[in-house]
LUMVEX-631406 format. One record per residue (C-alpha): x, y, z. Coordinates in nm, 2 decimals, decimal comma. Last residue first. Layout:
# LUMVEX-631406
(rec (X; Y; Z))
...
END
This chain:
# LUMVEX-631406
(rec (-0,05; 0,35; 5,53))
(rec (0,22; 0,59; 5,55))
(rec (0,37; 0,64; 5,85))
(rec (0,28; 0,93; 6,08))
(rec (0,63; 0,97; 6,29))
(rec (0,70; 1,24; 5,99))
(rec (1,07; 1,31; 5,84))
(rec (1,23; 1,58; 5,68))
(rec (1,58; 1,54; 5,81))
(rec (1,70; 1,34; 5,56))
(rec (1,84; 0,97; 5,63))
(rec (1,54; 0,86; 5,81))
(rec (1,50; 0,69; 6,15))
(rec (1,54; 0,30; 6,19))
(rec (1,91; 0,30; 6,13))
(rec (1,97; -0,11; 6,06))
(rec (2,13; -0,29; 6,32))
(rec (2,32; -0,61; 6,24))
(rec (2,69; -0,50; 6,27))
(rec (2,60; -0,39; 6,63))
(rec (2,44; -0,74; 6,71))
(rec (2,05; -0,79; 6,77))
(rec (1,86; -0,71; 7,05))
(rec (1,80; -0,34; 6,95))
(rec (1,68; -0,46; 6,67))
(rec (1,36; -0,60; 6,84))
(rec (1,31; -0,32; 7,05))
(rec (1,25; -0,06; 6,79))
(rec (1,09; -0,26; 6,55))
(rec (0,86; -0,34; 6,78))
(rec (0,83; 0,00; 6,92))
(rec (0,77; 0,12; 6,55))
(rec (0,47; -0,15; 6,46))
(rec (0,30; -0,06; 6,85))
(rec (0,27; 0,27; 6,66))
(rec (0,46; 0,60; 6,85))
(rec (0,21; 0,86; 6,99))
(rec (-0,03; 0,67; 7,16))
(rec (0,20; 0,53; 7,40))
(rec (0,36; 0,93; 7,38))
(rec (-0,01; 1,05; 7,58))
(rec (0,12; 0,87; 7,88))
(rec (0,30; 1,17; 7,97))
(rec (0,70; 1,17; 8,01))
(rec (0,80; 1,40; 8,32))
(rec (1,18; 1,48; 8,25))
(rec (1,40; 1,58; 8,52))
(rec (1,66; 1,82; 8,39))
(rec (2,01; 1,81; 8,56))
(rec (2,20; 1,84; 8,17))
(rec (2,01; 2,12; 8,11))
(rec (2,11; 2,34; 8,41))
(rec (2,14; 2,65; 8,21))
(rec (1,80; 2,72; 8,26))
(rec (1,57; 2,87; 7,98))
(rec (1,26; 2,75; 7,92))
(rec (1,18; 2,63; 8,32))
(rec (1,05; 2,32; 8,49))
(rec (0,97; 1,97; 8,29))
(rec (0,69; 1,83; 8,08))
(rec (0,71; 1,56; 7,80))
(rec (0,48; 1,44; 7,53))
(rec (0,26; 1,75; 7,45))
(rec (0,40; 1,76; 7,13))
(rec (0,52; 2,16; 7,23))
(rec (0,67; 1,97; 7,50))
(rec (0,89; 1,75; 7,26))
(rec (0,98; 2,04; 7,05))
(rec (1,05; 2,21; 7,38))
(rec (1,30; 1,95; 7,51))
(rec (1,48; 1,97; 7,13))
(rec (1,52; 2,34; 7,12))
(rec (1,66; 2,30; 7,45))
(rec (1,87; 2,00; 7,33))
(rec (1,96; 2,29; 7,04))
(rec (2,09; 2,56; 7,26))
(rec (2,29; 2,32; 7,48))
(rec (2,49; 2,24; 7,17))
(rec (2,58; 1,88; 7,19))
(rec (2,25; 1,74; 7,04))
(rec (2,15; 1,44; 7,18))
(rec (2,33; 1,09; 7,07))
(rec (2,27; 0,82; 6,82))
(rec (2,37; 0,48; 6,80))
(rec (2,00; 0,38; 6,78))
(rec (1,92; 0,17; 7,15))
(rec (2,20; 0,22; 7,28))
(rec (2,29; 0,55; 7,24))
(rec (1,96; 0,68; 7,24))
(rec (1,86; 0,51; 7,55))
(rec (2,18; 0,66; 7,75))
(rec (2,11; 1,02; 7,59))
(rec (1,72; 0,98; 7,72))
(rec (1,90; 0,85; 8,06))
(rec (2,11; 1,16; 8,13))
(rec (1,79; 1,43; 8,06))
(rec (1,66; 1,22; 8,36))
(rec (1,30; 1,04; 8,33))
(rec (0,97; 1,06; 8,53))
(rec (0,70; 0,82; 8,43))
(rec (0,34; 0,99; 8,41))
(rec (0,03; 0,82; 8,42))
(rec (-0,17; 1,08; 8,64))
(rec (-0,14; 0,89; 8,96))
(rec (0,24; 0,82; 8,90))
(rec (0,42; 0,50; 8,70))
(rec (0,70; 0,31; 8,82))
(rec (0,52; -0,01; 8,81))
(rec (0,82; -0,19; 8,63))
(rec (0,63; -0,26; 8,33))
(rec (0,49; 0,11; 8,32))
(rec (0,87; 0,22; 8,39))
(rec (1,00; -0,03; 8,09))
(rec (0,68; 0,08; 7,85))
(rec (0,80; 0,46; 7,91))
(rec (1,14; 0,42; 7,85))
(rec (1,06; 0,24; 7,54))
(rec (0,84; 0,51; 7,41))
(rec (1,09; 0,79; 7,57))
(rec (1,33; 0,61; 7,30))
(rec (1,12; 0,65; 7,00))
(rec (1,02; 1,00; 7,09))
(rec (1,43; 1,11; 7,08))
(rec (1,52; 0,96; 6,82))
(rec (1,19; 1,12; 6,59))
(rec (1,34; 1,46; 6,72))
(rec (1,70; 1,35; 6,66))
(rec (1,63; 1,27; 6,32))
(rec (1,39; 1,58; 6,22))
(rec (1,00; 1,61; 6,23))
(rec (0,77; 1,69; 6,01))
(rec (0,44; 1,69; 6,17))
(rec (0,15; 1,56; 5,90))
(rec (-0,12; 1,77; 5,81))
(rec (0,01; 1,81; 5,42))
(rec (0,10; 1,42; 5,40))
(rec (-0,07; 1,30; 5,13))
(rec (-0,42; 1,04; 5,17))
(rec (-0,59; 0,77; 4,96))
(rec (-0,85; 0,66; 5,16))
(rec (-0,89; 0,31; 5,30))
(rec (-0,87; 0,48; 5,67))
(rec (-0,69; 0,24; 5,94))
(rec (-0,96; 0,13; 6,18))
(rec (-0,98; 0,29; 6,50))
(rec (-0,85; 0,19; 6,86))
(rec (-0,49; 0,35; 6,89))
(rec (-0,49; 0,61; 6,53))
(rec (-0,28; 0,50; 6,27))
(rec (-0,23; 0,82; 6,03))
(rec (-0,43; 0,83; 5,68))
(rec (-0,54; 1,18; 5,72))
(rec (-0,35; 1,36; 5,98))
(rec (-0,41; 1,32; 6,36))
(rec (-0,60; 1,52; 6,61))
(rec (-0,56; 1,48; 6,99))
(rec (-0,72; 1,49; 7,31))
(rec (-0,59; 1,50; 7,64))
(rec (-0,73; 1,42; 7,99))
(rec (-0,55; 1,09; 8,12))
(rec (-0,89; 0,92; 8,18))
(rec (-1,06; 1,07; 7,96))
(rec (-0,83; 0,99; 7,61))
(rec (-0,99; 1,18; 7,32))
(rec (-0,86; 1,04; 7,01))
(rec (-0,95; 1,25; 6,71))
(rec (-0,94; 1,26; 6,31))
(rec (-0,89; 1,45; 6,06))
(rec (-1,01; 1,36; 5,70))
(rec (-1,12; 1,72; 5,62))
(rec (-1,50; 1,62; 5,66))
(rec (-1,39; 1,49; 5,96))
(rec (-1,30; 1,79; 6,12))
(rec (-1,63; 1,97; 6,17))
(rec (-1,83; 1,68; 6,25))
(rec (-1,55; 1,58; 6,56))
(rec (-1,57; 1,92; 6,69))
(rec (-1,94; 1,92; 6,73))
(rec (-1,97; 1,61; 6,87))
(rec (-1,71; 1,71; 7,14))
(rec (-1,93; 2,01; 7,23))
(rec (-1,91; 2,04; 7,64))
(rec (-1,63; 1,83; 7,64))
(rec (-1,41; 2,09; 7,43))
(rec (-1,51; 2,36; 7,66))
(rec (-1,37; 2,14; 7,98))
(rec (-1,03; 2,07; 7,75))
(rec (-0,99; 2,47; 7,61))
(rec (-1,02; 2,58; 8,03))
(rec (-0,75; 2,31; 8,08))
(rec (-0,56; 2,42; 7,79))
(rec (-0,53; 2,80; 7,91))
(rec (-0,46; 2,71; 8,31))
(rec (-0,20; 2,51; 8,19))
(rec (-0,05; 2,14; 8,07))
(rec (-0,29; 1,95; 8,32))
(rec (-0,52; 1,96; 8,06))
(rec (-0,40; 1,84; 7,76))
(rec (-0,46; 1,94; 7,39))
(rec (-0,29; 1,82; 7,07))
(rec (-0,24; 1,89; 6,70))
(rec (-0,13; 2,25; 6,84))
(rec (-0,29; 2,44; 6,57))
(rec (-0,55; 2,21; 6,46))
(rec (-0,67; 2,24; 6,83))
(rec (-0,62; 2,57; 6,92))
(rec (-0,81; 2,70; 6,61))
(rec (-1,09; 2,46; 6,66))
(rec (-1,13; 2,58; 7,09))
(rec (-1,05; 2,96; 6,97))
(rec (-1,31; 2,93; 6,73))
(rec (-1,59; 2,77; 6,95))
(rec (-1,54; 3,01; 7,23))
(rec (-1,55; 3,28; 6,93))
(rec (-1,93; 3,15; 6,79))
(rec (-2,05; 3,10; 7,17))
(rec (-2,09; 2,82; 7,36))
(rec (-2,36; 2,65; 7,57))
(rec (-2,33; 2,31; 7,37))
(rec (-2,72; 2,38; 7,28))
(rec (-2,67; 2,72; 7,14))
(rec (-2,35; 2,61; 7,00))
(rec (-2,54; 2,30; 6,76))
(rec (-2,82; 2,58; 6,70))
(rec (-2,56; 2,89; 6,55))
(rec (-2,38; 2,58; 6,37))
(rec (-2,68; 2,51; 6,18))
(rec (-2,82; 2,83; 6,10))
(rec (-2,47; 2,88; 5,95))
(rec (-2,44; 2,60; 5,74))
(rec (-2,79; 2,67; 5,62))
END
C-alpha cells in the first residue's frame, strides 16, 4: 500500500522514484538546502517545491521537521524536539540522535555571526539576497569580546572551521584551500537568524554588557555540544 501510494503522490509531483531519493537523501544528509549555494542544490530546491507535501509526510513521522524560507530560498530539517522560528515547541519526549554536535569554537563562532548579522541588518547593511558580508578579522574581534575566546591559530583548523560553517549552510566565501585566510571575506546568509534561538542571542548580548568578572562562558565545557537545546 505504501508503495502504491508513493508511486501516485510522484506521479502527480512529476518525479520519479530516484529524483525523489536523491532530494530525501540530500536533505537528511546535509540538514539544510539552499539554492544559491550551486548548480546541484538549486536543481534539489526547484524539485523539492514541486513535492513539498510529500517531503514533509515522510519526515514527520520520524519527528523531523522543516522550515522552508521562499523568500531567501533554503529549507531546512531540524531534530526532534529543536525550536523551530514560527512553530510550536513539540510536547514529545525527544533524545538527541539527529542533533549536530558541534565543538566550542564551532558553537563560538555561530553565536557571534548571529550578532554580527542583527548589527548589519540594524544598520541596513544587508544585500538583495539578505546577506551581510563579514571579514575573517571581525569574527576573531566578536569572539574576543563578546566570549573571551579566539579562532583557532592553526590555519588548518580555521579552514576546518570556515567549512564547518559552510557545510551549515551559514556562510559562503571563495576557494577551499587559499593560504590567504586571514583576507577572507565572509558572506553570512540570513539562514543563521533561524539558526541560533532569539533565547541564545539574548543571552549572548546581555552578558556581554556586563563586567569581565561577571561573565559566565555561555558555550559548553566539553567539546560535544549541539546548538539544538533541549526543550
Amino acid at each position: 500500500m505504501i508503495e502504491q501510494a508513493l508511486e501516485e503522490a510522484l506521479a502527480q509531483c512529476r518525479l520519479t522514484r530516484n529524483e525523489f531519493s536523491e532530494l530525501l537523501v540530500r536533505l537528511l544528509d546535509y540538514g539544510v538546502i539552499c539554492r544559491d549555494e550551486s548548480n546541484v542544490e538549486s536543481i534539489l530546491y526547484d524539485r523539492f517545491q514541486r513535492c513539498e507535501q510529500l517531503i514533509r509526510e515522510w519526515i514527520s513521522p520520524l519527528g523531523l521537521r522543516l522550515q522552508h524560507d521562499s523568500r531567501f530560498q533554503f529549507i531546512r530539517v531540524y531534530p526532534p524536539g529543536a525550536e523551530v522560528p514560527g512553530m510550536p515547541d513539540q510536547e514529545e519526549p525527544h533524545h538527541g540522535g539527529f542533533r549536530a554536535r558541534l565543538g566550542q569554537q564551532e558553537v563560538a563562532a555561530i553565536l557571534v555571526l548571529r550578532v554580527e548579522y542583527d548589527k548589519s541588518l540594524r544598520e541596513g547593511q544587508v544585500d538583495d539576497h539578505g546577506c551581510v558580508a563579514l571579514t575573517l578579522e571581525a569574527l576573531e574581534l566578536g569572539m574576543r569580546n563578546l566570549l573571551k575566546m579566539s579562532l583557532p591559530d592553526k590555519q588548518i583548523e580555521r579552514k576546518q572551521l570556515l567549512k564547518k560553517l559552510r557545510q551549515l549552510r551559514l556562510i559562503q566565501f571563495n576557494g577551499d584551500d587559499s593560504d590567504a585566510v586571514v583576507d577572507t571575506l565572509l558572506r553570512v546568509r540570513p539562514t543563521i537568524a533561524q539558526f541560533v534561538s532569539e533565547s541564545a542571542l539574548a543571552q549572548l548580548v546581555g552578558e556581554s554588557g556586563k563586567d569581565d568578572a561577571e561573565i559566565e562562558r555561555i558555550t559548553p565545557e566539553n567539546e560535544d555540544h549541539s546548538l539544538f537545546s533541549e526543550s
